[in-house]
N, C-alpha and C positions, 0 to 999 in steps of 0.2 A: 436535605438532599438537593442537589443544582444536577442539573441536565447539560454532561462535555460531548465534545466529540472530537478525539487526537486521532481521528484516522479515515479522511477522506478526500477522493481523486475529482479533478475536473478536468476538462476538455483536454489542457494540456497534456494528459497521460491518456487515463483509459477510460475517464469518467465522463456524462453527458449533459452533467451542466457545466457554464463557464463558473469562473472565481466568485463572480459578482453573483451570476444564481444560485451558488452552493451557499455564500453567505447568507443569502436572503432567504431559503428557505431555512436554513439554522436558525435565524433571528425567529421565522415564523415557527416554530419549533421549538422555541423558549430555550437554545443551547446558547451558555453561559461562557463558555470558551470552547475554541474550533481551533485545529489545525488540517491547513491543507496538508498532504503527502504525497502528490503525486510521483509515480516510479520515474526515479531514473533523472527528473528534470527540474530547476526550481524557478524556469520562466514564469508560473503560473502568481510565483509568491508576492511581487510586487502590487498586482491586482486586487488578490486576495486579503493585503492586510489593507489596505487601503480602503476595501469596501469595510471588511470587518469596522474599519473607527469607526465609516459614517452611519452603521448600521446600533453602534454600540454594542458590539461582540470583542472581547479578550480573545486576543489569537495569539498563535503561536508558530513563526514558519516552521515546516517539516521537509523531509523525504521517505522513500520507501526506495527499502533496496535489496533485490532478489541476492541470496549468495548464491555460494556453488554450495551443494549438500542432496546426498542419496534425493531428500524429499524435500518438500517445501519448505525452506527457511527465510524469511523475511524481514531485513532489519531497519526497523523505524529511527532517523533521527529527528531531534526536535533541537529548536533556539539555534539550528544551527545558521553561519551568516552565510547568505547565498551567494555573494562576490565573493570569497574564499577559492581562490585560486588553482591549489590542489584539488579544491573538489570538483569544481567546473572538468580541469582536467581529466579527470577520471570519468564524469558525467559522460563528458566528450565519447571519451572511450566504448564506454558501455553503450551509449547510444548506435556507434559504428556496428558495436558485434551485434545487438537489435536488428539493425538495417540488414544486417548478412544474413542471418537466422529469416528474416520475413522473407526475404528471396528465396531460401531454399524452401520456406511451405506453400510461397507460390505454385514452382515447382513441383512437387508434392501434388500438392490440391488437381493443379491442369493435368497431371497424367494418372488419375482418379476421376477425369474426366468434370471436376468443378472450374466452374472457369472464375478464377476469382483472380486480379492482375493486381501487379504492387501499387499499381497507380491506382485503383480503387480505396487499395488499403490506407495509403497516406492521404488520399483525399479524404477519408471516413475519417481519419482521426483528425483531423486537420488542425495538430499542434506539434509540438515537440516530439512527442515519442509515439511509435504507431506499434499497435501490442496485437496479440493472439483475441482479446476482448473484438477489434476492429475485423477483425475476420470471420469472426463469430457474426457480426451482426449485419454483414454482407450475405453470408452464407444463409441468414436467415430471410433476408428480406427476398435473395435470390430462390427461395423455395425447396433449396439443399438439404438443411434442415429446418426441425420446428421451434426449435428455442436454443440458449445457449447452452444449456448444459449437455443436450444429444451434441454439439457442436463441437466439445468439448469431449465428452467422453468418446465419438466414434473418430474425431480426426484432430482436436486442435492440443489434448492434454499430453500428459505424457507415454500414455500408451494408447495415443491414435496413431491412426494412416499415415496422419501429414505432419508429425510431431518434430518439430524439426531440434536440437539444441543450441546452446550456446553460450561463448566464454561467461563467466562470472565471477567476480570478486569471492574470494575464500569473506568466510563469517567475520573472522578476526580483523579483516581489512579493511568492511566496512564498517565495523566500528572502529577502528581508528580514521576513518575518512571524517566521521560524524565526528569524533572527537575533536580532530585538528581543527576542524570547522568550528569550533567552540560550544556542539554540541551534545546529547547525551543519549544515548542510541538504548534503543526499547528489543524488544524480540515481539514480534507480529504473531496475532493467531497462532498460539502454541500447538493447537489440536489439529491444526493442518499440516505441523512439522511428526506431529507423532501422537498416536490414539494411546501410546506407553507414560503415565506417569514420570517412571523408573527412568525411562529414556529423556522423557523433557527435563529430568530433573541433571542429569546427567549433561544435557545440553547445555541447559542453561548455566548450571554450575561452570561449565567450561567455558563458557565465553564469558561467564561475568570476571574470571579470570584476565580475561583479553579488554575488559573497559566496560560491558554491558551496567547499564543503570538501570531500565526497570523490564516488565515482561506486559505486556498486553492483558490484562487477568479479565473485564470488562470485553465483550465483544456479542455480536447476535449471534457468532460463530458458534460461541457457548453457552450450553445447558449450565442449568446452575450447579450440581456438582461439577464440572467440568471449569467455572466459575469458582469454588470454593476451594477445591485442589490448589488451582492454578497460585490462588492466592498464598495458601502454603507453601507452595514452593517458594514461592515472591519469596516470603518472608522468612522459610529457612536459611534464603540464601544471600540475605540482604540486599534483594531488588526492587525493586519498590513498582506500584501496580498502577496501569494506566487502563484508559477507557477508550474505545472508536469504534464503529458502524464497519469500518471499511464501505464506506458509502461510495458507489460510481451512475448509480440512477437508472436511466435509460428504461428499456421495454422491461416487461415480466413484472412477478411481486419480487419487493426488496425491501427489506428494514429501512425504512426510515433513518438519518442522523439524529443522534442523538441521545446518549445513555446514561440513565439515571444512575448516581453514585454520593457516596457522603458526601458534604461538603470539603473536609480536611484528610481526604483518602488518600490523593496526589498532592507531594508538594509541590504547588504550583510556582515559589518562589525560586527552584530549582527550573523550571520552565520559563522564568522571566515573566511571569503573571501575577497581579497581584489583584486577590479576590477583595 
């Protein structure tokens, strides 16, 4: 058994350590190979592998990338190159319809009578991408709410007060973004896309259609049957099973990075990792 971890944010996105602190508590943490993912951006990747050498951690760059879909769908790519032109472009983009979508929960929020301003919000995240997590933890320090998940369930989710939406990449696009980019694109936290078997099975079959390589099976997300399914599906369907935390730190309790897995679970040689 080696302890991975292919699925965690730092500063640059929504997470609250930087590149260098996320590696180092990995290292402290006995994980054997890390992949940053931050949403949306891969400024953070340059840092990130660079500490990983001096740390002596196997990484792997990533991203994480919200699609358009009724519910939660999230598609991880990995090995992909971060100067890839295409993708930058589209980064670009996404990031725009981000900035648009946070003005209008501003909005929202102050006529709700919270007074939270966009200049907060981008100073809170103070990287690349300022997310719904950055308004959560304004909101709390500001005594609005108690934690993030009231924050989340009464105003920032998708059936709160100040929920605002916005454009997104269809599924099939961001795994071809991840492809172009030379890399091989995962499906995040299945059980946040659907509590239905029948349905993720159905999901995933379809986009493995579209290029999809593996499914997330490994997460704190999931209970062990919800683990042992997932893994079937994997392997009905010929997509092979990765591991992450989805670690972003900050206040509250939070799983730790870090998740224990065979040694030969993931081919890491498909990842450009060599154990």
């Amino acid at each position: 058994m080696i302890r991975v971890d292919l699925h965690t944010h730092s500063t640059f996105s929504d997470g609250a350590l930087s590149p260098e602190r996320l590696a180092a508590l990995g290292k402290k943490r006995g994980v054997s190979v890390m992949s940053l993912t931050d949403h949306d951006t891969t400024e953070g990747l340059p840092r990130f592998l660079a500490a990983c050498r001096k740390l002596g951690i196997r990484s792997v760059p990533g991203i994480e990338l919200s699609a358009e879909f009724p519910s939660t769908l999230h598609i991880l790519g990995y090995r992909i190159d971060p100067s890839d032109r295409r993708l930058e472009e589209a980064l670009t983009a996404i990031r725009r319809a981000r900035d648009i979508r946070n003005a209008r929960i501003c909005e929202k929020l102050q006529s709700l009578g919270i007074d939270v301003s966009l200049e907060e919000v981008e100073a809170e995240a103070g990287g690349e991408v300022a997310a719904r997590p950055h308004f959560a933890r304004i909101m709390i320090r500001k005594g609005y709410v108690k934690d993030h998940r009231t924050a989340f369930s009464l105003y920032l989710g998708r059936s709160g007060k100040a929920y605002a939406s916005r454009e997104r990449l269809l599924p099939e696009d961001c795994i071809r973004l991840v492809r172009e980019a030379g890399g091989v694109a995962v499906m995040a936290h299945p059980v946040e896309t659907s509590a239905s078997y029948e349905k993720i099975r159905s999901v995933a079959g379809r986009l493995k259609e579209a290029g999809l390589w593996g499914m997330e099976c490994y997460t704190s997300k999931h209970n062990s049957e919800q683990v042992f399914r997932y893994l079937s599906i994997a392997s009905d369907l010929g997509l092979f099973p990765t591991a992450g935390s989805d670690f972003h730190g900050g206040p509250g309790p939070a799983p730790p990075p870090g998740i224990r897995v065979p040694a030969g679970m993931i081919p890491w040689a498909r990842l450009g990792v060599s154990l």
